[in-house]
VEXKOLTOR-299376 format. One record per residue (C-alpha): y, z, x; residue number from 1. Coordinates in nm, 4 decimals. Each point is the difference from the previous one (the first is absolute). Layout:
BEGIN
<y->Y z->Z x->X pos->NUM>
...
END
This chain:
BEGIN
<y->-0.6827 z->-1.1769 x->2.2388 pos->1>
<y->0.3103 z->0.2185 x->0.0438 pos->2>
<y->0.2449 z->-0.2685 x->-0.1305 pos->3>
<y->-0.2531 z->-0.1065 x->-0.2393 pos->4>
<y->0.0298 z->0.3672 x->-0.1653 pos->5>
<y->0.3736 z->0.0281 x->-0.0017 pos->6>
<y->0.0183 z->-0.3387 x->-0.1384 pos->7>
<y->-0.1882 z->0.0864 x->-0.2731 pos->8>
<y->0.1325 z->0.2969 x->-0.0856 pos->9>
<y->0.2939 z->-0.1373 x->-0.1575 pos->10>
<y->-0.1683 z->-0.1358 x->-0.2709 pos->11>
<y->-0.1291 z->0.3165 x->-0.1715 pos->12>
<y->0.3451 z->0.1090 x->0.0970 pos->13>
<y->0.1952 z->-0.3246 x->-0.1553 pos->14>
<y->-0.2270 z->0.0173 x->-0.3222 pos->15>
<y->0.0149 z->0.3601 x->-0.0696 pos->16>
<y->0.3358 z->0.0145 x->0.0187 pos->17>
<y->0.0618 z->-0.2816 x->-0.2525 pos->18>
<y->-0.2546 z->0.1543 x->-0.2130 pos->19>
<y->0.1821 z->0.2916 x->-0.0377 pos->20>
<y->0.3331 z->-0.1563 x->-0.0431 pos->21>
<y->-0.1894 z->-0.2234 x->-0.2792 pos->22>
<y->-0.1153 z->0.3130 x->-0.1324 pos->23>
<y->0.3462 z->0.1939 x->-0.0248 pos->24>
<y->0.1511 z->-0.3220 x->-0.1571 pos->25>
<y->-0.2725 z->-0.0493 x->-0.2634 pos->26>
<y->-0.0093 z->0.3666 x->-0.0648 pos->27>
<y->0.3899 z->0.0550 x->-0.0286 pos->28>
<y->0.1509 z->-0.3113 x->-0.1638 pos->29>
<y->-0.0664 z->-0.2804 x->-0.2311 pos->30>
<y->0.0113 z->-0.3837 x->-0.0276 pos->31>
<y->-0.1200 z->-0.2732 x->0.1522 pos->32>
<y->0.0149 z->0.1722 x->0.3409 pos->33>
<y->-0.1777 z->0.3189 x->-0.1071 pos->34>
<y->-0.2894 z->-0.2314 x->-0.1880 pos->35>
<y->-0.0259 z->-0.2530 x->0.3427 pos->36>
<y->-0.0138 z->0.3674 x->0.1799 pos->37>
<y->-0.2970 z->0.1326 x->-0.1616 pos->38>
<y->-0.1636 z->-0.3558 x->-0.0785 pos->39>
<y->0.0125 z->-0.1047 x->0.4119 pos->40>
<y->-0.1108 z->0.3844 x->0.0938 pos->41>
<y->-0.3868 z->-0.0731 x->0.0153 pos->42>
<y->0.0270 z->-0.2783 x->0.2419 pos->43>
<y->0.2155 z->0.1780 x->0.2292 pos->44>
<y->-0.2311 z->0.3536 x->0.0000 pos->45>
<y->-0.3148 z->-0.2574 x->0.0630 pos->46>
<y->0.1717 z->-0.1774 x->0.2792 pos->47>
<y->0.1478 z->0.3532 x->0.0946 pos->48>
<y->-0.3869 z->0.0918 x->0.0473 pos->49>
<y->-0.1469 z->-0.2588 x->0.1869 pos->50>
<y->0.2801 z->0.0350 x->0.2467 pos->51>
<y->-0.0671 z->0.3703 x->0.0378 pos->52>
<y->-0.3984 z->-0.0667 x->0.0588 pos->53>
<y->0.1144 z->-0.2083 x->0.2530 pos->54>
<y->0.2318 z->0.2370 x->0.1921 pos->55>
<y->-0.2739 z->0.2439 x->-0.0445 pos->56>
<y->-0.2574 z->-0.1943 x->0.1676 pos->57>
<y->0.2022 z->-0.1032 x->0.2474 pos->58>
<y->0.1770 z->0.3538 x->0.0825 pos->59>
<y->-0.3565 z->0.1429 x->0.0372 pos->60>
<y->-0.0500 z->-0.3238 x->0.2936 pos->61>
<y->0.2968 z->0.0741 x->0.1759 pos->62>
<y->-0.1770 z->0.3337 x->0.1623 pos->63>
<y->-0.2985 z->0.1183 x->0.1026 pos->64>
<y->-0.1462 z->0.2571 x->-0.2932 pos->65>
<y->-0.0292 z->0.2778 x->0.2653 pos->66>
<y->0.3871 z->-0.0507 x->0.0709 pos->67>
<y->0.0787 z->-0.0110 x->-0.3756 pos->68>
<y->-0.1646 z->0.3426 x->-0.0694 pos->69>
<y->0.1146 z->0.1710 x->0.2801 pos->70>
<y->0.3665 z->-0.0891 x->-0.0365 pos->71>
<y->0.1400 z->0.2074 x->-0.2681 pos->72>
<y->0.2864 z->-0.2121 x->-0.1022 pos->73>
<y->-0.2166 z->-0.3000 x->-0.0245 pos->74>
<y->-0.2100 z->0.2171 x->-0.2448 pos->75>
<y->0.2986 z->0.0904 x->-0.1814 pos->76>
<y->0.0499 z->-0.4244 x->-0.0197 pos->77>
<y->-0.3390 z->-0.0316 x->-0.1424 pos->78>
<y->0.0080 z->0.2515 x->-0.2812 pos->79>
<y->0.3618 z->-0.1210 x->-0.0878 pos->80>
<y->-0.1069 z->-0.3491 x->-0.0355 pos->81>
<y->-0.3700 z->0.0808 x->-0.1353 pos->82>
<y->0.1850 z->0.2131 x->-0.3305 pos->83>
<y->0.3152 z->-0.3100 x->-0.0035 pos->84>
<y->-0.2905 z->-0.2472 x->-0.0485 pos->85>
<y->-0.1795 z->0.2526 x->-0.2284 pos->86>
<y->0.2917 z->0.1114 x->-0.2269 pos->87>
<y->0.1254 z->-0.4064 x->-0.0308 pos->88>
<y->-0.3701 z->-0.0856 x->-0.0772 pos->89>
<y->0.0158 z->0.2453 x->-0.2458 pos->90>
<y->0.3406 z->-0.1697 x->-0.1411 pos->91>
<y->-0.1562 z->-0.3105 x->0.0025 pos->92>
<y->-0.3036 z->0.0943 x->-0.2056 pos->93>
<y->0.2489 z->0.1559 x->-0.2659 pos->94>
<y->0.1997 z->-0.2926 x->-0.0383 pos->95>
<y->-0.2730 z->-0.2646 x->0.0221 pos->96>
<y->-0.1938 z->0.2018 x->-0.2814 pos->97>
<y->0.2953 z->0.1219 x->-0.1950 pos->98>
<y->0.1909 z->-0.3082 x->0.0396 pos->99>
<y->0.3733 z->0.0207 x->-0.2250 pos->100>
<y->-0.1192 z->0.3632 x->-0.1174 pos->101>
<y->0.1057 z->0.1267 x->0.3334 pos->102>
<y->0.3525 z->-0.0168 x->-0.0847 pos->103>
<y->0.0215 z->0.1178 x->-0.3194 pos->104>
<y->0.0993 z->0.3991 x->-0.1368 pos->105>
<y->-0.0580 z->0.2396 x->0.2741 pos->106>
<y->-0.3012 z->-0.2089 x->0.2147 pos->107>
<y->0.3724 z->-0.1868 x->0.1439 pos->108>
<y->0.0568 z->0.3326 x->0.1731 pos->109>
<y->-0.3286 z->0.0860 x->0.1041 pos->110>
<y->0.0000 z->-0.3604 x->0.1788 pos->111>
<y->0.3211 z->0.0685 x->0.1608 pos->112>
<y->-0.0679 z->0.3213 x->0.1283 pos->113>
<y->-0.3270 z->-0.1494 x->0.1618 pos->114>
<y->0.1534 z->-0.2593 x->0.1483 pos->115>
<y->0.2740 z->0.1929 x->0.1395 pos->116>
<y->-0.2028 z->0.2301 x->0.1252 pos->117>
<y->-0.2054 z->-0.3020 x->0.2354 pos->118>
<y->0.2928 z->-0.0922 x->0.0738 pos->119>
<y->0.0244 z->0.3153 x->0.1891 pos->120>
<y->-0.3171 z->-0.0114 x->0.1303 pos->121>
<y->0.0208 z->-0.4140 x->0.1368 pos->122>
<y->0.3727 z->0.1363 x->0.1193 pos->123>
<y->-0.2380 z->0.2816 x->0.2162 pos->124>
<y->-0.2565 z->-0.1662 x->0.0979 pos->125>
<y->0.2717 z->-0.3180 x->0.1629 pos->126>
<y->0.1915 z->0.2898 x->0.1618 pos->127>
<y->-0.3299 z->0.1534 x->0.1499 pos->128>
<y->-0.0818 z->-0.3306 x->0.1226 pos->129>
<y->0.3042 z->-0.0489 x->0.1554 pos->130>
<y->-0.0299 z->0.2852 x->0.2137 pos->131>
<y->-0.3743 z->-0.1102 x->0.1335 pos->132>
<y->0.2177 z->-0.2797 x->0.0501 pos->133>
<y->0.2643 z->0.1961 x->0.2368 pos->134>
<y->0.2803 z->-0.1147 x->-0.2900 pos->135>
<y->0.0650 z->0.3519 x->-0.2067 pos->136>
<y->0.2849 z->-0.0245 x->-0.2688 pos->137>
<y->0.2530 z->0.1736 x->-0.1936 pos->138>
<y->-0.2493 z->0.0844 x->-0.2796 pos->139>
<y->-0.2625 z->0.2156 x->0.2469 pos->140>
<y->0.3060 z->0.2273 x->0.0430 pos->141>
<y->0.0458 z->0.0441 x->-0.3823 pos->142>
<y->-0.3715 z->0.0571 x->-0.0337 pos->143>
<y->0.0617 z->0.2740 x->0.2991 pos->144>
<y->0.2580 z->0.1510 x->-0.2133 pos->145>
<y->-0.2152 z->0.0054 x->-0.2749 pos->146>
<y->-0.2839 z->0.1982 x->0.1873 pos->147>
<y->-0.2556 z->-0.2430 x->0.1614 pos->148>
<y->-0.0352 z->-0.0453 x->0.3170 pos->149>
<y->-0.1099 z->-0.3564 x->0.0614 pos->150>
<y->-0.2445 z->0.0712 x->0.2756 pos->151>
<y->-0.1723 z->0.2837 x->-0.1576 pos->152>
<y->-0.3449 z->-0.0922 x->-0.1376 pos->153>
<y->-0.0294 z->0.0403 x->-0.4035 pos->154>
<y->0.2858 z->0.2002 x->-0.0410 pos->155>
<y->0.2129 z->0.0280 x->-0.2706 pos->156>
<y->0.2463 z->0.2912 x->-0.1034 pos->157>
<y->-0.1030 z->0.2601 x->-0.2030 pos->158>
<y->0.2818 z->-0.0752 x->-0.2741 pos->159>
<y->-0.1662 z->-0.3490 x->-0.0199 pos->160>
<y->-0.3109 z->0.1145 x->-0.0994 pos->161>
<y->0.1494 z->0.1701 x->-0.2995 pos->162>
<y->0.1563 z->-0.2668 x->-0.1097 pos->163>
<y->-0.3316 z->-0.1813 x->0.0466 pos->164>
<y->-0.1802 z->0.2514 x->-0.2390 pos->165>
<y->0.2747 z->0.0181 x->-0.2224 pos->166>
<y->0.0373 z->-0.4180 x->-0.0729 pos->167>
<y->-0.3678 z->0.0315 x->-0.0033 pos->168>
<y->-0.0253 z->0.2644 x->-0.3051 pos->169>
<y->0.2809 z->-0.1825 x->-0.1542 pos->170>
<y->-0.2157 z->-0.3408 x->0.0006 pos->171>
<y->-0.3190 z->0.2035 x->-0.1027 pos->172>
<y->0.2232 z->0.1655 x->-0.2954 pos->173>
<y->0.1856 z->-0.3792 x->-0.0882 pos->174>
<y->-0.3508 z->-0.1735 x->-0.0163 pos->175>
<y->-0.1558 z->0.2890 x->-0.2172 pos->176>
<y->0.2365 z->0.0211 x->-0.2150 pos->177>
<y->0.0113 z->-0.3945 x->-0.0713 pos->178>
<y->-0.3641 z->0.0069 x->0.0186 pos->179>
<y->0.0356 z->0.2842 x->-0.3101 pos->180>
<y->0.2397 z->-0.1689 x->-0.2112 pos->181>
<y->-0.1484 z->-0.1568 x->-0.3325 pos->182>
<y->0.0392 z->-0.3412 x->-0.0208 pos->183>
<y->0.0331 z->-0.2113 x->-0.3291 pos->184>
<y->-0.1834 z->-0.2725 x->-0.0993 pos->185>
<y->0.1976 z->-0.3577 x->0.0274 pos->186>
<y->0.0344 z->-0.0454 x->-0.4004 pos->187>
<y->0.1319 z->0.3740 x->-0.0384 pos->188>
<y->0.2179 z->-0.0301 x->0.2675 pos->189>
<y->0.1848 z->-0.3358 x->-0.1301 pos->190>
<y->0.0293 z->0.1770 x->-0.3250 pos->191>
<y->0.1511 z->0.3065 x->0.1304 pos->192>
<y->0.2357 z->-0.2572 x->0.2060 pos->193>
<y->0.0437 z->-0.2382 x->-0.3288 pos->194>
<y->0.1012 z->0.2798 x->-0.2369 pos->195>
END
């Protein structure tokens, strides 16, 4: 089941990482490129999905549950790739129900920042599983300069939970104030465009 787990793993992986190159290009440039970018994205973030369920499944087979809770870098694996599959779900969702809209004004940004930011978190949780895998990289050392250390249970630096509380107000404050913001009606607002 072993092989079977780090087989799979590179889907997710594969997918996520096009995703988010598909969503820098759409974001960032125009033409045909840009528009076969965003038009191709939902098929990728589904695929990108089922691949992940998969790994998931077959990461929690690979061990005994006993030997999964009581290792704490294999718990650190778990909640990595519990909030990648969460935060890409949550990409998914937006761009199935938003569709083109995701990409236009500011909503670009907010779509790149969310998928750089699990691109981060896949980029963890592969490096965590390399070391249950006895193959650590380069990138565990810059996330040991950054504060964490990679076999500490739920840890994360102090400075990071700022940050955390800070992008979250910021959200809270961007959706509120969009939320607030008076909209026209459709026949005002191609007169006001007309004129």
């Amino acid at each position: 089941m072993t092989g079977l787990h780090h087989m799979l793993v590179h889907f997710p992986v594969g997918f996520w990482a096009l995703a988010t190159l598909m969503i820098l290009v759409g974001a960032v440039s125009q033409g045909r490129l840009a528009e076969i970018a965003r038009t191709a994205l939902l098929p990728v973030l589904i695929l990108s999905l089922i691949g992940a369920l998969a790994a998931i499944v077959t990461g929690f087979l690979v061990w005994p549950w006993q030997a999964n809770l009581y290792s704490p870098l294999a718990r650190n694996h778990i909640l990595m790739s519990l909030w990648s599959l969460g935060l890409w779900t949550l990409i998914t969702v937006l761009v199935w129900r938003a569709g083109e809209a995701t990409f236009q004004h500011i909503r670009r940004w907010g779509l790149v920042f969310l998928a750089l930011l699990g691109g981060a978190l896949f980029a963890i949780t592969g490096t965590l599983g390399g070391h249950l895998a006895g193959a650590p990289t380069a990138f565990s050392r810059l996330l040991g300069a950054l504060g964490w250390n990679v076999y500490t249970t739920f840890y994360m630096p102090t400075w990071m939970l700022a940050v955390m509380v800070l992008v979250g107000l910021g959200c809270a404050w961007l959706g509120l104030s969009a939320y607030r913001r008076p909209r026209l009606p459709a026949r005002i607002k191609n007169r006001v465009t007309i004129s």
